[in-house]
Each structure stands twice: as structure tokens, then as C-alpha cells.
VEXVOMAR-249111 format. One record per residue (C-alpha): residue number from 0; chain; residue in one letter; x, y, z. Coordinates in Angstrom, 1 decimal. Example, Ala and Ser with C-alpha at 12.3 -4.5 7.8 and 13.67 -1.06 7.14 Angstrom:
<rs>
(r 0,'A','A',(12.3,-4.5,7.8))
(r 1,'A','S',(13.7,-1.1,7.1))
</rs>
This chain:
<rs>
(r 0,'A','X',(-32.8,89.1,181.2))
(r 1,'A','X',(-34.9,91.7,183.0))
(r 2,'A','X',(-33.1,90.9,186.2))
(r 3,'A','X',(-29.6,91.1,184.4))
(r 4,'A','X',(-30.9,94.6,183.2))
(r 5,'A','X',(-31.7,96.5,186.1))
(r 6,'A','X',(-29.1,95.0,188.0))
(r 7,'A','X',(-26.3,96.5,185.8))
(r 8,'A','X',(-28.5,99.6,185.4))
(r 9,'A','X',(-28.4,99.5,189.1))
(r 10,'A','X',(-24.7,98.7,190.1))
(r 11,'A','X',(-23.7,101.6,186.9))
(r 12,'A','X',(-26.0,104.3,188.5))
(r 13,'A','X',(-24.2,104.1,191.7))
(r 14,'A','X',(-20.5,103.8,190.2))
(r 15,'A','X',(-18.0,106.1,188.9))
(r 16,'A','X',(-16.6,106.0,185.6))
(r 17,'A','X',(-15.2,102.7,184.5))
(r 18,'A','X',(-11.4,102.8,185.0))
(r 19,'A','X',(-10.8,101.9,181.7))
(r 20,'A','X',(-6.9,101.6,180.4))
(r 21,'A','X',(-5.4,105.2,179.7))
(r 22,'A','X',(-4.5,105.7,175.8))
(r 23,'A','X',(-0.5,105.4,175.6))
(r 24,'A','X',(-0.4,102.3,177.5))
(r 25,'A','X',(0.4,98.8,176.7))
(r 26,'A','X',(-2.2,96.1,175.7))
(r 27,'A','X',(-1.7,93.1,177.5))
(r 28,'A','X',(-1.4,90.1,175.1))
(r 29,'A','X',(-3.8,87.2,175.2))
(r 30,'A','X',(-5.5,84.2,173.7))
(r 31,'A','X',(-8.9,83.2,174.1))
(r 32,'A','X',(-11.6,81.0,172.3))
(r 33,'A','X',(-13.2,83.3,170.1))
(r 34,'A','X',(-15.9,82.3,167.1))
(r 35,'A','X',(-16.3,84.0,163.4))
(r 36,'A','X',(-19.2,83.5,161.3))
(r 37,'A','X',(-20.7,80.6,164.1))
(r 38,'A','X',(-17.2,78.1,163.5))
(r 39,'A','X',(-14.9,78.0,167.0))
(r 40,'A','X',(-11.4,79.6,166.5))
(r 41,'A','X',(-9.0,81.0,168.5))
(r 42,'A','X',(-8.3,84.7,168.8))
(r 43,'A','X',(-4.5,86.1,170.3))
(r 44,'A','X',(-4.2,90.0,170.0))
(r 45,'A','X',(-0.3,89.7,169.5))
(r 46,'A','X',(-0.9,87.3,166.0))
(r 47,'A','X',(-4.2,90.2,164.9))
(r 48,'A','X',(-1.6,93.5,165.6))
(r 49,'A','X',(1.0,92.1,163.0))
(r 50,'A','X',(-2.0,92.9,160.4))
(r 51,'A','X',(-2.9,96.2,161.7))
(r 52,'A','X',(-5.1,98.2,165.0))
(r 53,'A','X',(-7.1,95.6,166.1))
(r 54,'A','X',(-10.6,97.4,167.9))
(r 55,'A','X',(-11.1,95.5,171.0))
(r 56,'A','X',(-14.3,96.0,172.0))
(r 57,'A','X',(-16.2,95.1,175.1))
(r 58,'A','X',(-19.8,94.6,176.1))
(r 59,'A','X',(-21.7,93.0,178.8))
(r 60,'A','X',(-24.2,90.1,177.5))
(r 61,'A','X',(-24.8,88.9,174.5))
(r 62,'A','X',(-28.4,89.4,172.9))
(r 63,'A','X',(-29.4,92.2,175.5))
(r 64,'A','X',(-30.6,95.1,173.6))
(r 65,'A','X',(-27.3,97.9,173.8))
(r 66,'A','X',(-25.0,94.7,173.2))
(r 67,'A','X',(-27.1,93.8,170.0))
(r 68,'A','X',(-27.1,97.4,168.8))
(r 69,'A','X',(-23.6,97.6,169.4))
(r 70,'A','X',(-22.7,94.6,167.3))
(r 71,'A','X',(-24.8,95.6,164.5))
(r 72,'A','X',(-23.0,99.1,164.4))
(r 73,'A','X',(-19.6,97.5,164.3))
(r 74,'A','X',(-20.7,95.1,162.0))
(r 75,'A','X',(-22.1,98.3,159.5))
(r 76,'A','X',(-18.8,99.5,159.9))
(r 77,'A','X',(-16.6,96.8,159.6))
(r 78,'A','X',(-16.1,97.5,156.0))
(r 79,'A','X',(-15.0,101.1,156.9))
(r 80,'A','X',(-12.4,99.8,159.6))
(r 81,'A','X',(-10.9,97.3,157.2))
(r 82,'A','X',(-10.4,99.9,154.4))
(r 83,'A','X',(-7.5,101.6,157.5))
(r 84,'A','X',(-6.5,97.9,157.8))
(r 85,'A','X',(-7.8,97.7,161.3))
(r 86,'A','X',(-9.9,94.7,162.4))
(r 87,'A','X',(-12.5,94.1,165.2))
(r 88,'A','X',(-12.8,91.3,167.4))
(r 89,'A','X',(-15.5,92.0,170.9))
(r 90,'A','X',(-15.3,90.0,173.9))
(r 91,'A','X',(-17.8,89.1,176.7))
(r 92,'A','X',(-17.9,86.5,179.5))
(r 93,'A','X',(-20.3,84.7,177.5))
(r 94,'A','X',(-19.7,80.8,176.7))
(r 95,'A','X',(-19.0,79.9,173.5))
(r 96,'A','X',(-22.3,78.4,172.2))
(r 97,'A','X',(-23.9,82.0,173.1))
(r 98,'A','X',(-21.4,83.7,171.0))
(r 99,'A','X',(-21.5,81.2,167.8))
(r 100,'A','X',(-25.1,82.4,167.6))
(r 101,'A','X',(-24.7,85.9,168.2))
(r 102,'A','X',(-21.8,86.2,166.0))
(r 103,'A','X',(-23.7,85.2,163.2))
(r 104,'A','X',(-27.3,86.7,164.5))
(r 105,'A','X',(-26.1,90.0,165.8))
(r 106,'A','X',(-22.0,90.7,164.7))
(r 107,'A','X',(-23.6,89.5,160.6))
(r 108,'A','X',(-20.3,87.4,160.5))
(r 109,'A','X',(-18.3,90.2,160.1))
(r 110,'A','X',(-15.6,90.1,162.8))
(r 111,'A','X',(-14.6,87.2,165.7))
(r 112,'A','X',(-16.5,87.6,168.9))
(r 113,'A','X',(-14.4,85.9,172.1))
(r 114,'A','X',(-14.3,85.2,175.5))
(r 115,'A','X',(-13.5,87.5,177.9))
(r 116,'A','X',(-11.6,85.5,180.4))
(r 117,'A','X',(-11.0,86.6,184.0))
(r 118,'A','X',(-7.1,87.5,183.7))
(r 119,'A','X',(-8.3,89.8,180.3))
(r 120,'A','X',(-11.2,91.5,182.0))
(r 121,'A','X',(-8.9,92.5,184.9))
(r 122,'A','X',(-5.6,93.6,183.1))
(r 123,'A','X',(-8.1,96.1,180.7))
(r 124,'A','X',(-9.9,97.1,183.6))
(r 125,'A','X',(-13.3,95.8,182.2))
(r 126,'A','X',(-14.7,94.1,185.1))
(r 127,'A','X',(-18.3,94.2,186.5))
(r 128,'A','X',(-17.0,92.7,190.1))
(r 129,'A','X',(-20.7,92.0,191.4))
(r 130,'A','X',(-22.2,90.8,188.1))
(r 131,'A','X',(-18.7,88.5,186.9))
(r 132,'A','X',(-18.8,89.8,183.2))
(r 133,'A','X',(-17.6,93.1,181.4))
(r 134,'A','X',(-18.7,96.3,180.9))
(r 135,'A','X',(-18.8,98.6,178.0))
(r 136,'A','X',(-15.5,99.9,177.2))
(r 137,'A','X',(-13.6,99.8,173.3))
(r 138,'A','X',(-9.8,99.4,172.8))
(r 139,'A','X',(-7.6,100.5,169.7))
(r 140,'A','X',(-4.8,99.5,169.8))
(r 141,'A','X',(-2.0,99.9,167.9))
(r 142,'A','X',(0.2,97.2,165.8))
(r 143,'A','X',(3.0,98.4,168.6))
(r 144,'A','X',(0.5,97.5,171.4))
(r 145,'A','X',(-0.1,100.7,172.2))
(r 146,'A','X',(-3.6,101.8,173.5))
(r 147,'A','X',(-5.2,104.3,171.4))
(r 148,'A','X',(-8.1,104.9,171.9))
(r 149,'A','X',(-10.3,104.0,175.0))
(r 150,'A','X',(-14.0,105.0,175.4))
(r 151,'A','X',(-15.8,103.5,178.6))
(r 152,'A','X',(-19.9,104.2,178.6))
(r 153,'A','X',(-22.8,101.8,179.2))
(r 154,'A','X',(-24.6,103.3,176.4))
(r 155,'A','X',(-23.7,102.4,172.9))
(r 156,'A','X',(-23.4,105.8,171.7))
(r 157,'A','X',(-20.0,107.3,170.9))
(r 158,'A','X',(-18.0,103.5,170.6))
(r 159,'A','X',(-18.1,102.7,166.6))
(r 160,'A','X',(-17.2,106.5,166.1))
(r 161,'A','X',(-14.2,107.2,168.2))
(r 162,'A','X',(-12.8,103.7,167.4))
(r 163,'A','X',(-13.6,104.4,164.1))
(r 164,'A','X',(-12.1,108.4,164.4))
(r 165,'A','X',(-8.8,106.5,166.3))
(r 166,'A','X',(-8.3,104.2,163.4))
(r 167,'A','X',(-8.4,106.8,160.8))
(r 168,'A','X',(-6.1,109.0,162.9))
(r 169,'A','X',(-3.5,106.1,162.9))
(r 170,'A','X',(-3.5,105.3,159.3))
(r 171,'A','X',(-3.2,109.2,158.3))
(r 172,'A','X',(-0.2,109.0,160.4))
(r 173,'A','X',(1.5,106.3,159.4))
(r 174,'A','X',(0.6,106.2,156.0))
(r 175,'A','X',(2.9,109.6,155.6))
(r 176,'A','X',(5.6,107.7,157.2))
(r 177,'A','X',(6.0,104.8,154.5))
</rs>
């Protein structure tokens, strides 16, 4: 774990910004395995945008100390996001026993948790090329597909917030249009 650590501090140090998807453009579609409250599902963004934004988030490993903190934020907001009818799902290269544990240890059963799969982590421009996993970067996007909101930093700070900031934005919006 140590090792995994300092290697991504390492590798991030020495790197520009991540070259996250630009807000305007189109989400890719996908499906993946995903897991909600510890039980195996399947997650497909296309099927979540017909019930609102879905926040796509991100994050490198599972159970590392930022990824934990990250998941318990969403999770302690979760409520908040639903009340603008937008839903969370996050995604790491992690397998899928890893992520039935830490959706119920560290996401509280809140929201799906999925795997990131190589096509997904290179068409949102999420890829950590020398460690084969993702790195921190969260998504709104739009029932039209349309990206939002993108925030790329290794640190946890600022995700829940602006996803949170982009979801309220959206539903002001389009609540004056109905």
C-alpha cells in the first residue's frame, strides 16, 4: 500500500494536470460490473441519465486513505445530490470483490461503485498509464450526455463541492424550463 502511495505521489509530482474531458462534451456510454450495498449489478451510464445527472466519479484504489475520504464525502452527500435528482456511481480498476467491501465499508451503501474498464478509463481521459488504474477526476453529466462539470486533482478537496455546485446549477436551470 505504501509502495502504491508514493509511487502515484511520485508519477503526479512530475505530471501536468490530468487531461480530463472538457465540460460541453459528450460522455461516452458504457457498461460495466459495478456493486451497491456489497450485491454485484451492472451499471450502463445511458440507462442512469434517463433518471437524471449521473456524478461519475473517479479514484485510484480502493481503501487508500484520499479514496476512503472521498467515498465517505460522497456518501454524506448523497442525500443532497438525490434531492436535484442526480445520482453517483465511482469507478476504479479495482476487481469486484474489492469493491463489494468498500461499497459497503467506505461508500455506506449509498451509491454503486464499478469497474473502471480500459476502453472507459481512456475515452474520459482518466488513465494512470504506468500504474494501469485511474486517477482522480469527477464527471457530471447531464441526462443529454453532456459533460458538466469536470474537476481533475489528486487531493480530495474541491470533488463533492463542484459536483455537488454542477448539480444544483442544472436543476435551477431546468427546473424553470418545465
Amino acid at each position: 500500500m505504501k509502495r502504491f502511495a508514493l509511487a502515484l505521489a511520485l508519477m503526479l509530482s512530475a505530471s501536468p494536470a490530468f487531461a480530463a474531458l472538457k465540460t460541453g462534451t459528450r460522455a461516452t456510454d458504457f457498461t460495466t460490473q459495478a456493486v451497491l450495498a456489497g450485491k454485484a449489478d451492472t451499471f450502463n451510464l445511458n440507462k442512469a441519465l434517463k433518471n437524471g445527472p449521473v456524478v461519475l466519479y473517479f479514484y485510484p484504489k480502493a481503501f487508500t486513505s484520499g479514496c476512503t475520504v472521498e467515498a465517505h464525502e460522497f456518501s454524506e452527500a448523497a442525500d443532497d445530490f438525490a434531492v436535484y435528482g442526480a445520482s453517483i456511481v465511482g469507478m476504479s480498476a479495482d476487481n469486484l470483490e474489492t469493491l463489494k467491501r468498500f461499497s459497503v465499508e467506505a461508500c455506506r451503501n449509498k451509491f454503486m461503485v464499478g469497474i473502471a474498464t480500459k476502453p472507459m478509463i481512456k475515452n474520459y481521459k482518466v488513465g494512470l498509464p504506468m500504474m494501469g488504474g485511474t486517477n482522480r477526476t469527477t464527471y457530471v453529466i447531464a441526462p443529454n450526455g453532456t459533460v458538466l462539470f469536470s474537476y481533475s486533482q489528486l487531493g480530495v478537496k474541491g470533488h463533492v463541492s463542484g459536483a455537488l455546485n454542477a448539480v444544483k446549477a442544472w436543476h435551477a436551470a431546468n427546473a424553470k424550463r418545465k
